[in-house]
N, C-alpha and C positions, 0 to 999 in steps of 0.2 A: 255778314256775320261769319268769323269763321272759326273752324274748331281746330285745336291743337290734340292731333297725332301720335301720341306716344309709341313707338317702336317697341314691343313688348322684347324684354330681355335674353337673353340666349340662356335654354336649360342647362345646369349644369350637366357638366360628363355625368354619366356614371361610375359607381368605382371603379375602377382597373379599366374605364375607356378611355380615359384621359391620357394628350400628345404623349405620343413614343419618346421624347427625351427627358420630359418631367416625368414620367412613369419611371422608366429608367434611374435615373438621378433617387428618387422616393426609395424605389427598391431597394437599391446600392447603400442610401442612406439607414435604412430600418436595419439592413445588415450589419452595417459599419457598427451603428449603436447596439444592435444585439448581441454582437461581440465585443466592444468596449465594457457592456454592464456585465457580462460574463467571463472577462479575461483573467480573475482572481482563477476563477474554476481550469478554464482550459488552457491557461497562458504555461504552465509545468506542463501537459500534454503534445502542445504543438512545440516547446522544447525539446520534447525526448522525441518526437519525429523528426527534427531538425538536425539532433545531435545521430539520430541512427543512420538517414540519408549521409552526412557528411562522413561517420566513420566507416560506411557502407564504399563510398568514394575510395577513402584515402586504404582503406587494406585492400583495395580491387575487387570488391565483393566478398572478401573471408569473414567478413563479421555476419553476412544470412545466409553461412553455409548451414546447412539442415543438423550437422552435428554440431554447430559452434554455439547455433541457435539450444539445442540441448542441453550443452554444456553450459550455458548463460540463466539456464535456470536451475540447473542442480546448483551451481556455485554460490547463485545470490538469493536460495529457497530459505535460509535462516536468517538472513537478515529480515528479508519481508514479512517474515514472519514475528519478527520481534518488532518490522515498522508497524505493523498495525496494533501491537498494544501498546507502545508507543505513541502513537497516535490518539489514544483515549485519555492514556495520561497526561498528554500535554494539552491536550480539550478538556481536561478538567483544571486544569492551572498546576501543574506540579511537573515533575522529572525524573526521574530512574535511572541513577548510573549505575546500577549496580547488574543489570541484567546478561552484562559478558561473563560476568565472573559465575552470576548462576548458569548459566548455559554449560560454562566449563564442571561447577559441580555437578549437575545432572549428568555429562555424559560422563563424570569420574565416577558417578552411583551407580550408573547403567555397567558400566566396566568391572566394578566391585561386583555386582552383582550375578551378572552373567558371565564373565569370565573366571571371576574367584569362587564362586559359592555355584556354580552351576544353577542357576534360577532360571527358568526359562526365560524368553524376551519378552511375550505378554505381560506376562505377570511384572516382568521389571517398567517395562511400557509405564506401566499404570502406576506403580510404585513411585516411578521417575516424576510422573506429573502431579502425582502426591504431594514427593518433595517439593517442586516446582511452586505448587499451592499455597504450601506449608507456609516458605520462604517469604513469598508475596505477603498472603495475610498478616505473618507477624509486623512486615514494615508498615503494609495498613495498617494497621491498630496504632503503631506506633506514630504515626503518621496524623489518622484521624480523629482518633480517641484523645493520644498524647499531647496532641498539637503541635509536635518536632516540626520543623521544618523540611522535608521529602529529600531536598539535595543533601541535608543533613542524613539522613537515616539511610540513603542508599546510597550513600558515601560511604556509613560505616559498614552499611551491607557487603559494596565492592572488596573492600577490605577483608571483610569477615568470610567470603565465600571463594576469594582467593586463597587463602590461607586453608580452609577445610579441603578445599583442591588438593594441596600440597600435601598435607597430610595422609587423606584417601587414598591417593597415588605415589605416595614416598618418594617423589620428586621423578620419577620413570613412564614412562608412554605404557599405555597395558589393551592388551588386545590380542586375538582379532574378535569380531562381535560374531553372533550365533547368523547363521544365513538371512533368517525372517529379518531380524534386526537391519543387515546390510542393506536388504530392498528398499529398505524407508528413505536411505539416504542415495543409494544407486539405482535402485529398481525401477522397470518400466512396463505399463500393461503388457499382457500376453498378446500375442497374435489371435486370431478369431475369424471366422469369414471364409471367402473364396481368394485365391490368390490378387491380387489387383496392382503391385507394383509400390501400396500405400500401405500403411498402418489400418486397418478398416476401423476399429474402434477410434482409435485418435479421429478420422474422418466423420464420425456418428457423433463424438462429442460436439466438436469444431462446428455441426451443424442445429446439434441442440443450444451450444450456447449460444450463436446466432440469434434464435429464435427469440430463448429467453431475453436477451438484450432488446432485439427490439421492440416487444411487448410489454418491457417493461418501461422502454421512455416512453412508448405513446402512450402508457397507462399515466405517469409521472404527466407529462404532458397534459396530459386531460385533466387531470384532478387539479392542477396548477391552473389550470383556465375553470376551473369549476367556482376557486376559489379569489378567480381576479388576480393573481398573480401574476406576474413579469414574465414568459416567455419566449423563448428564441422565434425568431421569425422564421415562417415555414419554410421559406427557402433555406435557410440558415439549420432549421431542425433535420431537413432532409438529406442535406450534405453533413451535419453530423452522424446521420447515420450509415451512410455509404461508405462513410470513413472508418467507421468502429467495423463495420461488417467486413470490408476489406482487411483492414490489420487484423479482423481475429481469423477469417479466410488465409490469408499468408503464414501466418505462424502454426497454425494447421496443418496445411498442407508443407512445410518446414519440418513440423516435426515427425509428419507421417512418414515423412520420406526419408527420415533415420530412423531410430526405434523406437517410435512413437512416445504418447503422454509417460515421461516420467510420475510414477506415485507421489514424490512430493507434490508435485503441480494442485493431483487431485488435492490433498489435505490441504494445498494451500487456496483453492478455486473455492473449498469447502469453507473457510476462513474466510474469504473476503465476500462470499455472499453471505454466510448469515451473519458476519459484524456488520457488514454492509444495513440488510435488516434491521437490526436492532438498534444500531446507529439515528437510523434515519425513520421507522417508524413505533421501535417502542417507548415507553412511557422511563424508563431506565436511562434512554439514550437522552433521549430529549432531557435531562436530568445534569445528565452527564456535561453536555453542552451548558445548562443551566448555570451549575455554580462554576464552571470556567468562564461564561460571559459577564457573571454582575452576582455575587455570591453573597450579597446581602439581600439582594430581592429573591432569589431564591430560595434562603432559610424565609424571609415575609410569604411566600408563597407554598411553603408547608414542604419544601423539599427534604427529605431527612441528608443530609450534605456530608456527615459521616460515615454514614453507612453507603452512600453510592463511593466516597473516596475509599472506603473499604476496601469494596467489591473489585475498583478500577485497578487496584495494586496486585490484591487475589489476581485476576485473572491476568495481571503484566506476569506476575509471578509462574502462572501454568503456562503460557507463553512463552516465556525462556524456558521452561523446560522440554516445550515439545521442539522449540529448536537448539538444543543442546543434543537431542536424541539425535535429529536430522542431520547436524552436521557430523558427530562422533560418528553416527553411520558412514556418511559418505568416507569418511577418514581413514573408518574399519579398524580405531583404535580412540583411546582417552588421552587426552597430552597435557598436562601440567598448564601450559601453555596456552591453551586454546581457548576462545571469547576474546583474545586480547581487541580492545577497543572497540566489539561490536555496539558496545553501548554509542557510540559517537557516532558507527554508521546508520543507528535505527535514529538517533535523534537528529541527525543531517536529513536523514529521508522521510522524517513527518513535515522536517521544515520547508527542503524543496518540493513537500508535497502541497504544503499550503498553510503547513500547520502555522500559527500565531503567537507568538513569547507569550502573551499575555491571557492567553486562555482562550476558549470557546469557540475557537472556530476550527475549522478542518475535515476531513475525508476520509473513509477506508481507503476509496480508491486512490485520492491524493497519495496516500502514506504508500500505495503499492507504486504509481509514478515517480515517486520521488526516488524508491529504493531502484527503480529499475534505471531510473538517471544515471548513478551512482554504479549499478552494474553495468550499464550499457559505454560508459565512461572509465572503466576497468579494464573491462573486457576487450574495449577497440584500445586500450593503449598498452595494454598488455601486447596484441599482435603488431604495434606500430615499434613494438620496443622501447617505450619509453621507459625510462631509468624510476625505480620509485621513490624519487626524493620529486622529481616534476610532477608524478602522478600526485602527489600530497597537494604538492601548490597548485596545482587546476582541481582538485578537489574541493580543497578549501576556497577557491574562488568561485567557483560553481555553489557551493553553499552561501557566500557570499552577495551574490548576486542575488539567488533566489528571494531571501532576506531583503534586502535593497528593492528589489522587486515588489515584494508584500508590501513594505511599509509606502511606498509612491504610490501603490495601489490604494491605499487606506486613504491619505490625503487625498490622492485626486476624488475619490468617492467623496469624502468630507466635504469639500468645497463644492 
């Protein structure tokens, strides 16, 4: 009689003991797709690292010089600033061309105001973003209430607010602005500290925000695995953060090493965290996102859809005025002239930021990506001397692409 033997079966590895080339291979894999399902988000980020390395090349390093580095943000501090209202408007399904031409009337009011009538700059300050206000809401209204069509109404806006330009200014540049005034647009913290060779303050920022950042993705992080959501893989989580921490460490120490945080930076650092906020955790933003993704289920789900596209114009509108002050500052004068086509660089820099023709989707931080694309892409072809009829057509093709980009992104998701 004889008995059959079975060979009891070999226990699985356990996790992460299993052969070093399938481990390997798993890893590399979980990577690849962490970053495939998230390259809508980072694919405009590891561009503008791509394009700063290359024009970092081709000028022989003048594009991270500590002052050029300075100059790249006073230059492109009103656009970005107009990318991020910009950027809500086109998460809510609409457009705003009108907002170069308000920028130019605000710094003509700010001009009126303080140069002609002796106003102080405070008081004009506040006035200007009044107007700014003002401006917005009526095309709101006209917009949400009315049911105009947006490209209609700040089309005739663009129009209407060039013309009060002209007028205000009787066709002549007017200036210079009051000292307080100039800082907003040139001004840089003061020194502070012991001598160190650095900016001490820009150094104490530089390592607050550090801080803040990373405690905010691993909070982001967590609650996203609380809720079963999708996830970067940890490897994948941890080299994005060595990365943010390093580029916000270089620019830091870049700016310490000329004359530290210009004041716009602060106003606009101040901008992109609390849109940032409001964007992504309050009940307004999520709103806003709402009727730009599917605007019929959102009036079924009790959204009031008027009164947030109100809101969203309102505050595009205070928005071009706090960068109409920004730039007249830096300018140190009001020019007939001035906004010309900034509306097309804030609406290139929601697009290359992620932002979607069709509504609902997009970023604070995208819309500040995309504008610094667009600066960092100026600013090295400005020092390489390129002609500005070429700068236009790699402009427009860079906007191009980005676009072409979304939309392959969209399909390959689909499928």
């Amino acid at each position: 009689m004889s008995t059959d033997v079975t060979a009891p079966s070999p226990a699985p590895a356990p996790p992460g003991k299993s052969g070093g080339p399938a481990a390997g291979t798993g890893l590399l894999r979980l990577m690849l797709d962490g970053m495939r399902r998230n390259m809508r988000q980072y694919g405009m980020l590891l561009a503008l690292g791509l394009i700063v390395a290359l024009f970092a090349v081709w000028t022989g390093g003048d594009l991270l010089l500590p002052r050029n580095v300075s100059n790249l943000v006073l230059q492109n501090s009103y656009i970005l600033i107009l990318a991020i209202g910009m950027m809500l408007v086109i998460i809510a399904g609409h457009i705003d061309l009108s907002v170069g031409s308000l920028t130019a009337f605000v710094g003509a009011t700010a001009a009126v105001l303080t140069v002609q009538n002796d106003v102080s700059w405070p008081v004009a300050v506040v006035l200007c973003l009044l107007v700014g206000a003002v401006a917005g809401a009526a095309q709101g209204f006209l917009i949400a209430y009315l049911g105009i069509p947006s490209f209609i109404v700040t089309l005739a806006g663009m129009l209407l607010f060039r013309g009060l330009t002209e007028i205000l200014l009787e066709g002549q540049t007017l200036g210079p602005f009051p000292d307080g005034l100039q800082k907003m647009g040139n001004g840089f913290l003061p020194e502070a500290g012991p001598n160190t060779n650095y900016h001490n303050l820009t150094l104490l920022l530089g390592l607050v925000l550090i801080a803040f950042v990373v405690i905010q993705e691993v909070r982001d992080r967590r609650r996203q695995q609380e809720f079963s959501l999708d996830v970067l893989p940890r490897n994948v989580f941890l080299l994005k953060l060595v990365s943010i921490v390093a580029a916000v460490l270089v620019v830091t120490l870049l700016l310490a090493s000329y004359k530290g945080t210009p004041i716009v930076l602060l106003i606009l650092g101040v901008l992109v965290v609390g849109y940032g906020y409001v964007m992504r955790n309050s009940v307004f933003g999520r709103h806003i996102y709402a009727i730009g993704g599917n605007l019929p289920a959102a009036k079924l789900s009790g959204v009031k859809d008027k009164k947030v596209t109100f809101y969203v114009f309102l505050n595009m509108g205070a928005l071009a005025a706090l960068a109409g002050l920004a730039i007249a500052a830096r300018l140190n004068a009001a020019s007939p002239k001035a906004g010309l086509n900034y509306e097309l660089e804030a609406i290139a820099s929601a697009f290359i930021g992620g932002a979607s023709m069709s509504g609902g989707v997009g970023t604070v931080l995208g819309a500040i990506i995309g504008g610094l694309v667009l600066g960092v892409l100026n600013n090295g072809m400005n020092l390489l001397s390129v002609g500005t009829d070429w700068q236009q057509v790699i402009k427009g093709m860079a906007l191009l692409a980005a676009v072409g980009f979304d939309v392959w992104n969209k399909r390959k998701s689909g499928s």
